[in-house]
TINUFI-156209 format. One record per residue (C-alpha): x, y, z; residue number from 1. Coordinates in pm, 1 decimal, decimal comma, always signed. Example, Ala and Ser with C-alpha at 12.3 -4.5 7.8 and 13.67 -1.06 7.14 Angstrom:
# residues 2
<rec <+1230,0 -450,0 +780,0> 1>
<rec <+1367,0 -106,0 +714,0> 2>
# end
This chain:
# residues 214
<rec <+4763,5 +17681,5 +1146,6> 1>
<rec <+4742,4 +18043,3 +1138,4> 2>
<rec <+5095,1 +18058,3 +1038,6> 3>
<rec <+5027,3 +17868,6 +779,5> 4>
<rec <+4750,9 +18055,6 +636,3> 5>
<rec <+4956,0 +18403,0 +672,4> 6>
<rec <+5244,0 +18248,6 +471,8> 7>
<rec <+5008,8 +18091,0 +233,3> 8>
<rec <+4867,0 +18432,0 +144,0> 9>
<rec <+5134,0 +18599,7 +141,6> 10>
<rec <+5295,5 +18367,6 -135,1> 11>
<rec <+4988,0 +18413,5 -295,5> 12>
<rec <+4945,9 +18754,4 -309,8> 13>
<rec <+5305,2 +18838,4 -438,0> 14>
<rec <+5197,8 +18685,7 -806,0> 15>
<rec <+4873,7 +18902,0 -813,7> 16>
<rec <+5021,6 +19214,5 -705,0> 17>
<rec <+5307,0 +19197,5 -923,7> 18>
<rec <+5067,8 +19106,7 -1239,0> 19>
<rec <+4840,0 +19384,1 -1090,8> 20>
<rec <+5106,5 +19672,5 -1110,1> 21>
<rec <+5194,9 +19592,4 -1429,5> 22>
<rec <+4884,5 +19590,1 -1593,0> 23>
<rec <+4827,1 +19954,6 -1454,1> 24>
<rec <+5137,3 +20023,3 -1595,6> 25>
<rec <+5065,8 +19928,2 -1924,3> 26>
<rec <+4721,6 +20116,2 -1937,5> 27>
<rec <+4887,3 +20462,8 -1817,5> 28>
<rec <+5153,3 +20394,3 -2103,6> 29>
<rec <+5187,8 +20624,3 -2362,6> 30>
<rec <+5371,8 +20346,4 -2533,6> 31>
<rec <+5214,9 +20203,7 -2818,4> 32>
<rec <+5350,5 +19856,7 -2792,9> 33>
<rec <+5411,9 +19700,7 -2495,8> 34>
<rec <+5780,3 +19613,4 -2394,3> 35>
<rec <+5901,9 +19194,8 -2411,2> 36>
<rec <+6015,1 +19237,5 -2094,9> 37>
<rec <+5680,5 +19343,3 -1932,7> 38>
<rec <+5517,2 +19065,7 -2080,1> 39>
<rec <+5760,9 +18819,6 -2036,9> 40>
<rec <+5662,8 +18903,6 -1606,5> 41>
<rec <+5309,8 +18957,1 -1688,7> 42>
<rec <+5370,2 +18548,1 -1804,4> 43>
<rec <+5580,3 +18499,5 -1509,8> 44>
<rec <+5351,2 +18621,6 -1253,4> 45>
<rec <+5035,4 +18434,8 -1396,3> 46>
<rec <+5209,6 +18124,8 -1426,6> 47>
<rec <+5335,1 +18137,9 -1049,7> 48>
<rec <+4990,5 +18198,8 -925,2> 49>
<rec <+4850,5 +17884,6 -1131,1> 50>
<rec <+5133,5 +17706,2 -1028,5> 51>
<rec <+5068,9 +17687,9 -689,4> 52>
<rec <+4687,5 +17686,1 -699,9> 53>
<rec <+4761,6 +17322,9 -891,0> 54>
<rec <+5025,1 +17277,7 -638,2> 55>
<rec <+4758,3 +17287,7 -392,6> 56>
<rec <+4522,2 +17076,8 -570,1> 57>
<rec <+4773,7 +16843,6 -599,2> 58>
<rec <+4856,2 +16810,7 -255,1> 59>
<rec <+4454,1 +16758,3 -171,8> 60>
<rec <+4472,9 +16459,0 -430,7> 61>
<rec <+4760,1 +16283,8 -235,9> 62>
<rec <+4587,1 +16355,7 +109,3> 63>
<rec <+4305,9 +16199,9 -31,8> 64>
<rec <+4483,9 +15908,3 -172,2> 65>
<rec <+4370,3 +15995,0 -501,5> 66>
<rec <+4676,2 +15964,6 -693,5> 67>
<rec <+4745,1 +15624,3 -840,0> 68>
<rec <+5099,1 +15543,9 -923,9> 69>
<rec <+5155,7 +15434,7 -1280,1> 70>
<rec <+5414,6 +15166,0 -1347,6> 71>
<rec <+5501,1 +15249,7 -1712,4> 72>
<rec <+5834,3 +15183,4 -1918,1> 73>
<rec <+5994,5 +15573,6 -1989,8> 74>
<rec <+6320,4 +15687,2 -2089,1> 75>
<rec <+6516,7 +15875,4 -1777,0> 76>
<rec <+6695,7 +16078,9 -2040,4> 77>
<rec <+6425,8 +16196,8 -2237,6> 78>
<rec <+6235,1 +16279,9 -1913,2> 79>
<rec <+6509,5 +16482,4 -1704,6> 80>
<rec <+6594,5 +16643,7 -2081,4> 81>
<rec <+6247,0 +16817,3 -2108,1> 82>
<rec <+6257,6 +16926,5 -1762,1> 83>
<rec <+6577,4 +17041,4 -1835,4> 84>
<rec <+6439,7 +17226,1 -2132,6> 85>
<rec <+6181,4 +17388,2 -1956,5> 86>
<rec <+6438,9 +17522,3 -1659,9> 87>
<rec <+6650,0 +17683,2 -1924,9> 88>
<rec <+6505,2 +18094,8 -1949,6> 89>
<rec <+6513,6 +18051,8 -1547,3> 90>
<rec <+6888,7 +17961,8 -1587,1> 91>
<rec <+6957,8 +18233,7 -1803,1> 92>
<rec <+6748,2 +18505,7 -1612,5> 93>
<rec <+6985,6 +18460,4 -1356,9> 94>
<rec <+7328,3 +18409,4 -1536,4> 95>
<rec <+7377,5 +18033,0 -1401,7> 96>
<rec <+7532,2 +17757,0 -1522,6> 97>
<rec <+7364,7 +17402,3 -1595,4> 98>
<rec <+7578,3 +17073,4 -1573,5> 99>
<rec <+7459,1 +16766,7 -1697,5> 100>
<rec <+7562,0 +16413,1 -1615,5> 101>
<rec <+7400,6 +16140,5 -1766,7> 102>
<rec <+7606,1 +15784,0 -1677,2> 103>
<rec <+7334,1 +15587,0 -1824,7> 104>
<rec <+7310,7 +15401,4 -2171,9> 105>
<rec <+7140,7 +15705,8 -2347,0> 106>
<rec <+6834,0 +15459,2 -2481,8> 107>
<rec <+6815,8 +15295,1 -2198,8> 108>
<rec <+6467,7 +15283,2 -2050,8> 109>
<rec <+6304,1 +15223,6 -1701,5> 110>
<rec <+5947,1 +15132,2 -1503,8> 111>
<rec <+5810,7 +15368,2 -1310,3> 112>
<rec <+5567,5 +15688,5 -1279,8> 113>
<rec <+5742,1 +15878,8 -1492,2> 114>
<rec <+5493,8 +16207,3 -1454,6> 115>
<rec <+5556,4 +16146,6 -1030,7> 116>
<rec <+5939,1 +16214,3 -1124,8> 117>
<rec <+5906,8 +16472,3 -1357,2> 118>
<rec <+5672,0 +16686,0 -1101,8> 119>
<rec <+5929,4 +16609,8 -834,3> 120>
<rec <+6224,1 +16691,7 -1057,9> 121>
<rec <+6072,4 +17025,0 -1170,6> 122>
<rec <+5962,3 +17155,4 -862,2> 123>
<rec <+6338,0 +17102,5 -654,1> 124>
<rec <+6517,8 +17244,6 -977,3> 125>
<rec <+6301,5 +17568,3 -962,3> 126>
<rec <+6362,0 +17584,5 -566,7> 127>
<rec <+6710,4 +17503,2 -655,8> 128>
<rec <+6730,9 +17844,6 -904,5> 129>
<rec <+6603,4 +18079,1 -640,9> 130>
<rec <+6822,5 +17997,1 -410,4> 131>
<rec <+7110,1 +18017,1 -612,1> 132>
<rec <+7244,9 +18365,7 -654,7> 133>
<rec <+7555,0 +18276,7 -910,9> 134>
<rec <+7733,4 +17986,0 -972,9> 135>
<rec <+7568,5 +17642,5 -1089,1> 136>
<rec <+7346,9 +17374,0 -1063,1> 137>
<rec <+7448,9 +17010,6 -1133,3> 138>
<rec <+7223,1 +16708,7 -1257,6> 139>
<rec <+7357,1 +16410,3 -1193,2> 140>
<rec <+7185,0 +16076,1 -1311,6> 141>
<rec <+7341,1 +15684,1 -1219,1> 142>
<rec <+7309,4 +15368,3 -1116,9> 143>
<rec <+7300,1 +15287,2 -771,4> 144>
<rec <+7574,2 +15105,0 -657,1> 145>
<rec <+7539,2 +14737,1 -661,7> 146>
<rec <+7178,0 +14769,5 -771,2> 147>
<rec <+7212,5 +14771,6 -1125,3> 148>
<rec <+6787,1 +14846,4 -1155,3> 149>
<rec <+6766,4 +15115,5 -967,9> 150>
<rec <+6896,4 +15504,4 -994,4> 151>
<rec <+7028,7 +15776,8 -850,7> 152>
<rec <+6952,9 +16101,5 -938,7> 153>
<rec <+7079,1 +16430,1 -731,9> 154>
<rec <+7035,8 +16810,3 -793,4> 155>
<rec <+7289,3 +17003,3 -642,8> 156>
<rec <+7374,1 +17376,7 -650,8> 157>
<rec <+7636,2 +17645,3 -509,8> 158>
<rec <+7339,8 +17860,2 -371,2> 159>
<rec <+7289,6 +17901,8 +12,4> 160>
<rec <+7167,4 +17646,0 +237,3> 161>
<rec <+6783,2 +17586,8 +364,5> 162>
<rec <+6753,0 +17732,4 +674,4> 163>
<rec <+6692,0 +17528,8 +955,2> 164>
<rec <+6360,0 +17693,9 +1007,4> 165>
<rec <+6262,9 +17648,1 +616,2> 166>
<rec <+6364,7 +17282,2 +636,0> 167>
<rec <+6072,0 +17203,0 +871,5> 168>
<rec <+5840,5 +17303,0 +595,7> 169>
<rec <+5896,6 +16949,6 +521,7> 170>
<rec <+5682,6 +16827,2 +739,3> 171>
<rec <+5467,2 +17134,0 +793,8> 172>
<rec <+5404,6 +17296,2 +439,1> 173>
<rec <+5388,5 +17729,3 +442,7> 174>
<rec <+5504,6 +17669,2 +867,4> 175>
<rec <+5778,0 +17900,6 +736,9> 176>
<rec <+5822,4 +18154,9 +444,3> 177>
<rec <+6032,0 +17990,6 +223,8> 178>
<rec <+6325,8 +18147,7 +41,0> 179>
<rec <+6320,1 +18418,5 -191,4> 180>
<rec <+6511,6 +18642,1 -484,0> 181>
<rec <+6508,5 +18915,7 -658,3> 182>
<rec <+6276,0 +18717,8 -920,5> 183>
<rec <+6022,6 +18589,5 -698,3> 184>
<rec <+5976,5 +18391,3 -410,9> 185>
<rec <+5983,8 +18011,6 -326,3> 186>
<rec <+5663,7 +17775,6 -233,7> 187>
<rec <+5639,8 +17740,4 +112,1> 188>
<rec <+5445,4 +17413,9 +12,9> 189>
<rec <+5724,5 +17276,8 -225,2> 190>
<rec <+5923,8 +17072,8 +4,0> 191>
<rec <+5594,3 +16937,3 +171,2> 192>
<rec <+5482,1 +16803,2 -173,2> 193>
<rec <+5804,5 +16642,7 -280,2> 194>
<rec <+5810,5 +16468,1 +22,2> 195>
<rec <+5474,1 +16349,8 -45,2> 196>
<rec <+5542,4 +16249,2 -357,8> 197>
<rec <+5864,1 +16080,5 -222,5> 198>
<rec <+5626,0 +15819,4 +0,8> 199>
<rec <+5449,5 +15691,7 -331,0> 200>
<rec <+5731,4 +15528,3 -462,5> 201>
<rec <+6092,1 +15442,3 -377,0> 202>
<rec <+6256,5 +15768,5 -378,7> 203>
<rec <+6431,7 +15969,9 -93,0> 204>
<rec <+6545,7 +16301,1 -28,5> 205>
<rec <+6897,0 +16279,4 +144,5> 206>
<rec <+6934,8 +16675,5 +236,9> 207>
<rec <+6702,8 +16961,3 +135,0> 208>
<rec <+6929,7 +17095,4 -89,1> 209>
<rec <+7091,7 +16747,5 -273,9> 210>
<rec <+6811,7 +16529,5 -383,6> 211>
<rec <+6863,9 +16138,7 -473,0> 212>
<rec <+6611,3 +15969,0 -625,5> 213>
<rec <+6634,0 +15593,1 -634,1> 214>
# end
């Protein structure tokens, strides 16, 4: 417990520091108009810290047993393409390349809770991103085999694996700090909640770094 709570703050903090030294920087400019660059991290930084304050609201919802899953038709493409979307100035902040592989009929569409997915989806691709240094990260969406109603989806990268350690978090979310780049740092509560979110519907996470949801 106090573990977690020293990781937890720590993740915390990072955000808030960041956005704090660059707000002093930009009052002791001289500069008239502030750089893109500063505020694109000024952006960055807030959106982190809210990020994982809903992160944690989220996981007090599911310990709760407040979230109801919603069985609602949705198109898998659509879905994984706004995710997609919304990964893309991540992708390019660090040079990497995205592969795509959709081996579904493109209008196609599926019941399930398509907002549980996307959530899920979103927060392994950003994990995914910091811990891949160069290289790329490949999407892969199909039908799994024999089971014509059912998919497969898997995220996999050329990055570096979870530690041992880092993989416990898990079970135990912020037990360990979780992995970090030159950009920021991973949530120590991310694997915690996508296994969470895993339990509410028929989806399973083969290896912390290759994801298959079915």
């Amino acid at each position: 417990r106090k573990r977690l709570f020293q990781n937890l703050l720590s993740e915390f903090k990072q955000p808030l520091i960041s956005l704090q030294q660059h707000i002093q920087a930009i009052r002791h400019s001289d500069a008239a108009v502030i750089e893109a660059q500063t505020l694109e991290q000024l952006t960055a930084d807030t959106r982190c810290a809210i990020e994982l304050l809903e992160n944690i609201a989220l996981h007090e919802k599911l310990e709760a047993q407040e979230w109801t899953v919603v069985n609602a038709s949705f198109s898998p493409l659509a879905l994984i393409d706004n995710v997609l979307l919304e990964l893309l100035p991540r992708l390019n902040q660090k040079g990497l390349t995205l592969f795509h592989h959709y081996h579904l009929d493109s209008n196609q569409t599926y019941v399930g809770d398509a907002e549980l997915l996307k959530k899920m989806l979103a927060l392994l691709l950003n994990y995914s991103v910091t811990n891949t240094d160069y290289g790329k990260i490949t999407v892969s969406v199909d039908r799994k085999n024999n089971e014509p109603d059912r998919l497969v989806i898997q995220v996999s990268d050329t990055g570096t694996h979870i530690s041992g350690k880092e993989q416990e978090n898990i079970r135990h979310p912020f037990l360990h700090p979780a992995t970090s780049d030159h950009f920021g740092q991973n949530s120590g509560l991310t694997l915690f909640l996508c296994n969470q979110l895993c339990n509410l519907s028929l989806i399973h996470i083969s290896e912390p770094t290759r994801l298959a949801l079915i």
